[in-house]
C-alpha positions as CSV (number, residue, x, y, z in Angstrom):
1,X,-11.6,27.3,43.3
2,X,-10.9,23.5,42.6
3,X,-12.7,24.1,39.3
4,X,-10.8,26.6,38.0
5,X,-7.7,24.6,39.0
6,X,-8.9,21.3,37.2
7,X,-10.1,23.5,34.3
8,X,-6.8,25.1,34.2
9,X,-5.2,21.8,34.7
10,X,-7.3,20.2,31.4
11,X,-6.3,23.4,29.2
12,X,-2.8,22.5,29.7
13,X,-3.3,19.2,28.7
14,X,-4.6,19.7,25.8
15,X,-2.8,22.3,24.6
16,X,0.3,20.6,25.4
17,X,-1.1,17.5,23.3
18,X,-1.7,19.8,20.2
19,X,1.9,21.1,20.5
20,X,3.2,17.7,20.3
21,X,0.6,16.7,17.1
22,X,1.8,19.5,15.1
23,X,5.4,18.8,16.0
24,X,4.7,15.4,14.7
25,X,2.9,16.3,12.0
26,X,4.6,18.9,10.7
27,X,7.6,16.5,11.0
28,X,9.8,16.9,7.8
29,X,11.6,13.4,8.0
30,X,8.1,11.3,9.1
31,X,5.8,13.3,6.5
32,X,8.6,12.2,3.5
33,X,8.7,8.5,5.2
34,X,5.0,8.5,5.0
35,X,5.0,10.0,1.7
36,X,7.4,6.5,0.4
37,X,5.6,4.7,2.0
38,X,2.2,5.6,0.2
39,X,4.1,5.7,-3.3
40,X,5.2,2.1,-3.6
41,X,2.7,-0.7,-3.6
42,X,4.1,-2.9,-1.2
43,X,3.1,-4.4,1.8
44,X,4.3,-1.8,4.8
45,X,7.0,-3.9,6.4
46,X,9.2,-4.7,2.8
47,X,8.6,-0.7,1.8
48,X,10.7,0.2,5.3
49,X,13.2,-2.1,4.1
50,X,13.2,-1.4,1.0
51,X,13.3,2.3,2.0
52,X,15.5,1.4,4.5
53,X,18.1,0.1,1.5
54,X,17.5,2.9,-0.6
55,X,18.4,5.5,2.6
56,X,21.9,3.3,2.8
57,X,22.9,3.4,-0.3
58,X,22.7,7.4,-0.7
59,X,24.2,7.7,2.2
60,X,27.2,5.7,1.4
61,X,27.2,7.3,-2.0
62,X,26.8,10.9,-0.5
63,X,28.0,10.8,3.0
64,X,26.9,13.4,5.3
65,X,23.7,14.9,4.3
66,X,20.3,15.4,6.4
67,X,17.9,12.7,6.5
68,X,15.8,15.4,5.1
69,X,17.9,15.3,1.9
70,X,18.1,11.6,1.4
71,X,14.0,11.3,1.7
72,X,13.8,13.6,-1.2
73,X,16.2,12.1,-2.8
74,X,15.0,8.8,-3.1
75,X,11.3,10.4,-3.7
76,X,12.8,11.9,-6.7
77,X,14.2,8.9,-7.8
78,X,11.0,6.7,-7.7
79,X,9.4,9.5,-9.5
80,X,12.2,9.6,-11.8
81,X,11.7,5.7,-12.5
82,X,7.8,5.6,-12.8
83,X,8.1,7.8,-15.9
């Protein structure tokens, strides 16, 4: 009986583990973050600020929107540049 508990106990575990990857991995605003941060080719801690900058400037220029909208945003823009 103490094994099914510890067995039951370990399922639970893990599944609540997997529930928490995907949620963070299926993350909108930290798969678009991650996405910046891959496109420029800077060292990590000047891409946050310079992401960082970019995300304050839209959002004083478009007050308002999701988070979700001023990622893409500035993703389309660096794309927009690099052609």
């Amino acid at each position: 009986m103490n094994g099914n508990v510890v067995v039951a106990v370990v399922v639970v575990a893990v599944l609540v583990g997997l529930i928490f990857w995907a949620l963070r991995f299926f993350n909108p605003v930290d798969r678009l973050r991650n996405q910046y941060l891959r496109n420029v080719r800077q060292p990590r801690p000047e891409a946050e600020q310079s992401l960082a900058r970019h995300l304050a400037r839209l959002q004083e220029r478009y007050p308002g929107k999701s988070e979700v909208w001023y990622l893409r945003r500035v993703l389309a823009d660096l794309e927009r540049d690099r052609r």
